[in-house]
C-alpha positions in Angstrom: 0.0 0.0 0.0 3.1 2.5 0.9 4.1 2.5 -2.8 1.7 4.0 -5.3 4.0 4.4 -8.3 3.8 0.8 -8.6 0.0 0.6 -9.6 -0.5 3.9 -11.4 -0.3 3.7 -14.7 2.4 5.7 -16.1 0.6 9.0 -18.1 2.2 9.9 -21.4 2.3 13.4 -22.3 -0.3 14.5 -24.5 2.2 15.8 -27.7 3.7 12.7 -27.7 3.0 10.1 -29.9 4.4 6.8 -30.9 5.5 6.3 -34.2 2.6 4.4 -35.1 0.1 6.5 -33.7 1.3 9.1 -36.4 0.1 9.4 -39.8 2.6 7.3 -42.1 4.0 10.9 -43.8 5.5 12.1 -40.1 7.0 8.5 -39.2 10.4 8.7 -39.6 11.8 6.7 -42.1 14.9 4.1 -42.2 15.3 3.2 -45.2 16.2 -1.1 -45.4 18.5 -1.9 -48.4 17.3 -5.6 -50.3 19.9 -8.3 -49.0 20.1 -9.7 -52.2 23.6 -10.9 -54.1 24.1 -8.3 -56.7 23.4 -10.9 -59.8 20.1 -12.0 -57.9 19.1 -8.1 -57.5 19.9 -7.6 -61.4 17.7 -10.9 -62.2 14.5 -9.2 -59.9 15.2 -5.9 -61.8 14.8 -7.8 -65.4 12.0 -9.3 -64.2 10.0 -6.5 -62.5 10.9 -4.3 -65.8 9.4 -7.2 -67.8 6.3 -7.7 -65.9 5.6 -3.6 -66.2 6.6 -3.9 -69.8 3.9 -6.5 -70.4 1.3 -4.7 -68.1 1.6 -1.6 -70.3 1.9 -3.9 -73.0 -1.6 -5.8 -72.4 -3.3 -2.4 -71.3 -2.2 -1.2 -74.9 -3.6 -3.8 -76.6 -6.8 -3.7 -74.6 -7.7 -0.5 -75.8 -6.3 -1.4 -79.7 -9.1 -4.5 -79.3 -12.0 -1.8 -78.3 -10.5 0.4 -81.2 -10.4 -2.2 -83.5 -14.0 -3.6 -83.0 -15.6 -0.3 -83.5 -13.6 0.0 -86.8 -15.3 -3.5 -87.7 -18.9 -2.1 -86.5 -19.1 0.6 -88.2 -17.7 -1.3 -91.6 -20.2 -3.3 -91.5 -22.6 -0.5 -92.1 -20.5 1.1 -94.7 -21.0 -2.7 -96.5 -24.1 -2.5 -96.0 -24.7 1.0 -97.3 -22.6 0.9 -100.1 -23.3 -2.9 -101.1 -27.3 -2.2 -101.0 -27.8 -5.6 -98.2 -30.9 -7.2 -98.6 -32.0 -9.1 -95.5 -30.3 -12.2 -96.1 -27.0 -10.3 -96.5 -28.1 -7.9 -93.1 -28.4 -11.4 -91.3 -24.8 -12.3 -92.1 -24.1 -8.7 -91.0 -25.7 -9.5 -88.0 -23.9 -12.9 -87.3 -20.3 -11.0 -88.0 -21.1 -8.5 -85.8 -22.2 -11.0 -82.8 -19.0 -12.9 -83.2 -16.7 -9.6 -83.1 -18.2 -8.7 -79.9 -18.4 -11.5 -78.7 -14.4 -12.1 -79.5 -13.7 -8.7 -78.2 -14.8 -9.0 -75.2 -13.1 -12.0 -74.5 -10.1 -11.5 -75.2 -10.5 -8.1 -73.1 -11.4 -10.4 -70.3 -8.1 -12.7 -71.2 -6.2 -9.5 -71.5 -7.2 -8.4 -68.0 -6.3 -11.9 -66.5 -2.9 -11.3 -68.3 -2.1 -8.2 -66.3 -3.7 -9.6 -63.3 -0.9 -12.1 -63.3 1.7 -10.1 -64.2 0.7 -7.7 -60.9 0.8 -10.6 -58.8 4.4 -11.3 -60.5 4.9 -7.5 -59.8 4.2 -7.8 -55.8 6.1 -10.5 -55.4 9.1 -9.2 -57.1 8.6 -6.1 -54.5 9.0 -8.4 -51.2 13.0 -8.2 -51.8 13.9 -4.9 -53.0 14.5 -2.3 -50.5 12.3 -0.7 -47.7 11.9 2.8 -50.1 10.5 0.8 -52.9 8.1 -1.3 -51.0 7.0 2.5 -49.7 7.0 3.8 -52.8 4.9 0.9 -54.6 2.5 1.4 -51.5 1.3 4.9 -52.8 -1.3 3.5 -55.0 -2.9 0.7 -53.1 -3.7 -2.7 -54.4 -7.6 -2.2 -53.5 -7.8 1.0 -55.6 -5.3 0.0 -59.0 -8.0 -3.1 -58.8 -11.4 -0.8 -59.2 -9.6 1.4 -61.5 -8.5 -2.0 -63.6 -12.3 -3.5 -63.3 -13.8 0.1 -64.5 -11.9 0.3 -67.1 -12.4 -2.9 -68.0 -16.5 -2.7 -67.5 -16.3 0.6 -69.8 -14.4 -1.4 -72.4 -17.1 -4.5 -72.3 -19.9 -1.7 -72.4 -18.2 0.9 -75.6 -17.7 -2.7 -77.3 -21.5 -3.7 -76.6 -22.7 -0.2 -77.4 -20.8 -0.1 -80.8 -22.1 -3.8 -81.8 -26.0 -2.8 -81.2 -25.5 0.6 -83.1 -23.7 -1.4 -86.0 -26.7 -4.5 -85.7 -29.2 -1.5 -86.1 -27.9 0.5 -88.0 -27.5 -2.5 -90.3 -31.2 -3.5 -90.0 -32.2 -0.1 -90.9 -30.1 0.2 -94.3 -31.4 -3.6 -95.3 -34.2 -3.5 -97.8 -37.1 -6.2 -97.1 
């Protein structure tokens, strides 16, 4: 009972905080070098620039698929304007213009499993480089490249099905009966 320091809790000043009570951009920073061999570093390095090179890459491609397929719509009512399409000739249209959307979107879809991959290939090249890369890589979180991936990806799915309706109708419209 004589001592009472004992069972008080000790009472931290009010201005001071732990490092991880503050925000992460007032932590002090150490920064952890990779304890990699040199020719194992150089090997991560190739890899990591290949797996960005191929994101970039399949994100590219992507958008020349959307392009591409819009061109092909929207030929398919030149043909049909400048060809004079009866309906048997608006039905094959029709069929050409199902099967490029349909195409297009898959390999959209097989595109974004490509750079899915290549992310996961990505983060786990990141584990053994230094504690300033892993920070820096940690600016854009996983969580939000993901919905900005998925919208894009939904906008591409929708300008692709957009573009394939206008082209079916627009090729029903020019057909004579």
């Amino acid at each position: 009972m004589g001592d009472t320091k004992a069972t008080q809790p000790s009472a931290k000043p009010e201005k001071e905080k732990t490092e991880r009570e503050k925000p992460e951009r007032e932590r002090s920073f150490e920064n952890v070098p990779s304890s990699l061999d040199e020719m194992t570093h150089l090997e991560l390095q190739l890899l990591y620039r290949e797996s960005a090179d191929t994101v970039r890459f399949a994100k590219h491609i992507q958008w020349w698929t959307v392009s591409a397929s819009l061109i092909m719509f929207f030929a398919f009512i030149g043909i049909a304007k400048f060809v004079g399409a009866n309906m048997g000739y608006a039905k094959i249209l029709t069929a050409l213009v199902i099967f490029v959307a349909m195409t297009s979107i898959t390999a959209l879809v097989i595109y974004q499993f490509w750079q899915y991959n290549e992310q996961r290939k990505l983060a786990e090249i990141t584990k053994n480089f230094s504690s300033l890369f892993k920070k820096i890589r940690r600016i854009k979180s996983k969580g939000e490249s993901d919905v900005h991936r998925y919208t894009l990806l939904a906008f591409m799915v929708i300008t692709v099905i957009i573009g394939g309706v206008m082209s079916y109708n627009g090729v029903l419209q020019i057909a004579t009966p």
